[in-house]
Structures are given as structure tokens and as C-alpha cells.
C-alpha positions as a Markdown table, in Angstrom:
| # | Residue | x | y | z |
|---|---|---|---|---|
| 1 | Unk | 0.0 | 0.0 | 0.0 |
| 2 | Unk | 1.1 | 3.7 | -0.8 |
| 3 | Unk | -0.7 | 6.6 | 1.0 |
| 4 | Unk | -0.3 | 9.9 | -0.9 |
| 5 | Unk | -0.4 | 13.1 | 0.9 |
| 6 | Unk | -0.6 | 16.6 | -1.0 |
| 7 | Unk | 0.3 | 20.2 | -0.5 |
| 8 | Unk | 1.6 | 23.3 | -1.5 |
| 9 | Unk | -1.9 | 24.4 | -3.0 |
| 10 | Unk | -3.6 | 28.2 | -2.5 |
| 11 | Unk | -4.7 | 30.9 | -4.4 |
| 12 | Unk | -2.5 | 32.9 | -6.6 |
| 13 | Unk | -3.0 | 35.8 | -9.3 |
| 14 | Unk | -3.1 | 34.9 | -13.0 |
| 15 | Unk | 0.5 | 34.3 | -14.1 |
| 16 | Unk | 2.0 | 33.2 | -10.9 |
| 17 | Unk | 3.7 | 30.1 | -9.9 |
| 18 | Unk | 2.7 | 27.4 | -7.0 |
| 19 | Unk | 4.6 | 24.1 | -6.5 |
| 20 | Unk | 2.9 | 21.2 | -5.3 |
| 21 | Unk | 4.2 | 18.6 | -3.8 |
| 22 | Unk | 3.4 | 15.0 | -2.8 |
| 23 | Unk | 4.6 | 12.7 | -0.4 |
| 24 | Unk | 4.3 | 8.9 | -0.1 |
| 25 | Unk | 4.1 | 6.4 | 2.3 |
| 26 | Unk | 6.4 | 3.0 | 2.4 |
| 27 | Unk | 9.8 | 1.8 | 1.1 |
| 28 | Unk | 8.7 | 1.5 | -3.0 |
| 29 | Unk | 8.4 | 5.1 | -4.1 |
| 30 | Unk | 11.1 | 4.7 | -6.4 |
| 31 | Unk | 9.7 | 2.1 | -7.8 |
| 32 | Unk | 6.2 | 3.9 | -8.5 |
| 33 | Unk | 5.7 | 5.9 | -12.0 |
| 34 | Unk | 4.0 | 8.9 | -10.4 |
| 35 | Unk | 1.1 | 11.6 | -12.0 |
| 36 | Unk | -0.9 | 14.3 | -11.1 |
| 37 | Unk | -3.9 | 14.9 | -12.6 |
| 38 | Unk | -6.4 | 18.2 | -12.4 |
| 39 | Unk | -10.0 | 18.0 | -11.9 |
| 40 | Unk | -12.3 | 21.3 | -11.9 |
| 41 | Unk | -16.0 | 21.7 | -10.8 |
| 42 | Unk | -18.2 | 19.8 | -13.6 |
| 43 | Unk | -15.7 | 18.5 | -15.2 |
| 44 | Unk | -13.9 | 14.6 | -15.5 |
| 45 | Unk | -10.4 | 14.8 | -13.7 |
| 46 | Unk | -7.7 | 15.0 | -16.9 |
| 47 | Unk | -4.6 | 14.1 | -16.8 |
| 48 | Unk | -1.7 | 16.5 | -16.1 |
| 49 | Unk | 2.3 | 15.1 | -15.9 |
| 50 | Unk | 3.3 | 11.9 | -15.4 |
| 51 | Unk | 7.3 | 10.9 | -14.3 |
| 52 | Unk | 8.7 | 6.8 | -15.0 |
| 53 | Unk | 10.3 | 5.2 | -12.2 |
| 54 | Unk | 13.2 | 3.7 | -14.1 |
| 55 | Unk | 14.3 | 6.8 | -16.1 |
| 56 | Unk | 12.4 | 9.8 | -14.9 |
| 57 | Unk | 11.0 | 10.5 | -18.2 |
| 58 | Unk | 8.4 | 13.1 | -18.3 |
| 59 | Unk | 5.0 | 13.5 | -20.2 |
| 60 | Unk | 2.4 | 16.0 | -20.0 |
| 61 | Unk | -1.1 | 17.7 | -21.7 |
| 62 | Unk | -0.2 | 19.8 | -24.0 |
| 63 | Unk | -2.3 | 22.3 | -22.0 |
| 64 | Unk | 0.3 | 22.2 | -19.6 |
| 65 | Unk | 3.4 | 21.5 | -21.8 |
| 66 | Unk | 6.4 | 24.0 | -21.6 |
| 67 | Unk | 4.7 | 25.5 | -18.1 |
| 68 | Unk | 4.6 | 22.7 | -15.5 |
| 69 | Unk | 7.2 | 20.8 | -14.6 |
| 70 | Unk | 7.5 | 17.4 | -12.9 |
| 71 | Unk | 10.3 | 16.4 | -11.1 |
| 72 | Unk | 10.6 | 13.9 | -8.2 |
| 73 | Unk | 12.9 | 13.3 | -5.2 |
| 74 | Unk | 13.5 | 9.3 | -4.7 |
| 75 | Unk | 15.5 | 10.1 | -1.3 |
| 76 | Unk | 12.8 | 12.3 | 0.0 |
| 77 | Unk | 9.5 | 9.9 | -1.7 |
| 78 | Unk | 8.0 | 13.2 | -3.0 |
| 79 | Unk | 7.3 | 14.2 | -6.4 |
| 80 | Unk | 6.7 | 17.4 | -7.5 |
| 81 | Unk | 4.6 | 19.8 | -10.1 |
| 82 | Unk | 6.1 | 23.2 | -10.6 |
| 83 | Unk | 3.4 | 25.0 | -12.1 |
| 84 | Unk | 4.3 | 28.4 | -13.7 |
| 85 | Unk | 2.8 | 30.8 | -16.2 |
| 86 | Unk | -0.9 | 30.1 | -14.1 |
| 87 | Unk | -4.0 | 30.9 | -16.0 |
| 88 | Unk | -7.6 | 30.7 | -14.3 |
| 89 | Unk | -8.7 | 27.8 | -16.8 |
| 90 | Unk | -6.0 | 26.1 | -14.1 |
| 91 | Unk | -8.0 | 26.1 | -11.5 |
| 92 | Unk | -9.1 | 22.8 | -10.5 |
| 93 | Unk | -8.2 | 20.4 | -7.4 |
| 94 | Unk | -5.0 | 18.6 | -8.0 |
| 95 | Unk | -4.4 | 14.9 | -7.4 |
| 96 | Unk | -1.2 | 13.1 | -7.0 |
| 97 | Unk | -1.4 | 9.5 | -8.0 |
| 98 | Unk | 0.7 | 6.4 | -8.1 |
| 99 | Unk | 0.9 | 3.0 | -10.5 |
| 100 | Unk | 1.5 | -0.2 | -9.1 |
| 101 | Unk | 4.9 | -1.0 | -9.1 |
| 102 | Unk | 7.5 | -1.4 | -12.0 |
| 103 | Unk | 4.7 | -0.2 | -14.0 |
| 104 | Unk | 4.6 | 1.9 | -17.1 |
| 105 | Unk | 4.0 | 5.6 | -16.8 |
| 106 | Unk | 0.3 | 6.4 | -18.5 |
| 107 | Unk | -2.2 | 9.2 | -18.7 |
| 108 | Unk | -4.8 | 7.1 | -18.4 |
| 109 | Unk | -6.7 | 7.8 | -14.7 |
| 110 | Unk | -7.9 | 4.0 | -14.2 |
| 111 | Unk | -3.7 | 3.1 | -14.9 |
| 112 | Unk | -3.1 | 4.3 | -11.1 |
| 113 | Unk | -3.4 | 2.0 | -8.2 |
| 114 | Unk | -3.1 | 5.2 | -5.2 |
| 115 | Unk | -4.4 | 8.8 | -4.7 |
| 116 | Unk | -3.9 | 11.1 | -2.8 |
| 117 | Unk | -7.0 | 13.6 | -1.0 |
| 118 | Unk | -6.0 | 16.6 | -3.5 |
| 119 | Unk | -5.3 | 19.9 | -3.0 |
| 120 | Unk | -6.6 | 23.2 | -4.5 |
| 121 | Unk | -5.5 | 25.7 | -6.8 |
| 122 | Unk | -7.2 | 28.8 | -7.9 |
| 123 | Unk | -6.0 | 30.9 | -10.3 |
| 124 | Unk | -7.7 | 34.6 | -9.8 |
| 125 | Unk | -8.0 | 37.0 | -13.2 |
């Protein structure tokens, strides 16, 4: 089992920065391809970045491409989302997630085994 715990969410002004961060539970972490995915009122949760376990490859929404960044710290079992350039349309709660282990990285939502609670961001005009 891997419990997820997220922070590092608030309110910030259109074309600010936030990072969020997520922690995990147990010894595997760096065995874990991790994601965070975004979901805003009335609309499915979407798929943000995602980082492999084996070669810390990246992928990410081209919504997001070029302003977010995904980066995790094996030693610490956190991975992070350093979210710049912030528009409204960003606002949304933000999920961390996990796959099982040795797995694949994916965008898919159903792909990931663990969640975390979520945190929110809002993005003021």
C-alpha cells in the first residue's frame, strides 16, 4: 500500500507560480511511475504530468506543456509539479497519483493504483 499526501496548494494571481508537492508512504516510491492529474467543478479529472520510475521520463497535456514541470525526489518519496505561467482555466483540485509498481507511466486515470486527498488551486484574473 502507498498513502499519498498533497500540498503546497492556495490561491494565486493569473501568471504566478505554485509548487505542489506530494509525499508517499512505504519503502517503493522509487519504484512507482508517479502523475498528477487536475479535476475542476463539472468537469472529469484530466490528466496533467506523469514521471517513470526507471528513467524519470516526463510527459504532460499539452495544456500544460512548456509550463509545468514534474520532477521527483527518490530520497525524500516526493514528487513534485512546478506549475508556472498560471492561468484561471488552471484552477481545479489537483491529485497526485501512483501506478503499481515497476509499471509503465500512463495518462490514463484507471492506470493508477493510489491517490492522494488533493489539494486546491485557484487561479484569480
Amino acid at each position: 500500500q502507498v498513502q499519498l499526501v498533497e500540498s503546497g496548494g492556495g490561491l494565486v494571481q493569473y501568471g504566478g507560480s505554485l509548487r505542489l508537492s506530494c509525499v508517499a508512504s512505504g519503502r517503493t516510491f522509487s519504484k512507482h511511475a508517479m502523475g498528477w492529474f487536475r479535476q475542476a467543478p463539472g468537469k472529469e479529472r484530466e490528466f496533467v504530468a506523469a514521471i517513470a520510475w526507471s528513467n524519470d521520463n516526463t510527459y504532460y497535456a499539452n495544456s500544460v506543456k512548456d509550463r509545468f514541470t514534474i520532477s521527483r525526489d527518490n530520497a525524500k518519496n516526493t514528487v513534485y509539479l512546478q506549475m508556472n505561467s498560471l492561468q484561471p482555466e488552471d484552477t481545479a483540485v489537483y491529485y497526485c497519483a501512483a501506478r503499481s509498481i515497476a509499471s509503465t507511466y500512463s495518462i490514463g486515470a484507471d492506470e493508477y493504483a493510489y491517490w492522494g486527498q488533493g489539494t486546491q488551486v485557484t487561479v484569480s484574473s
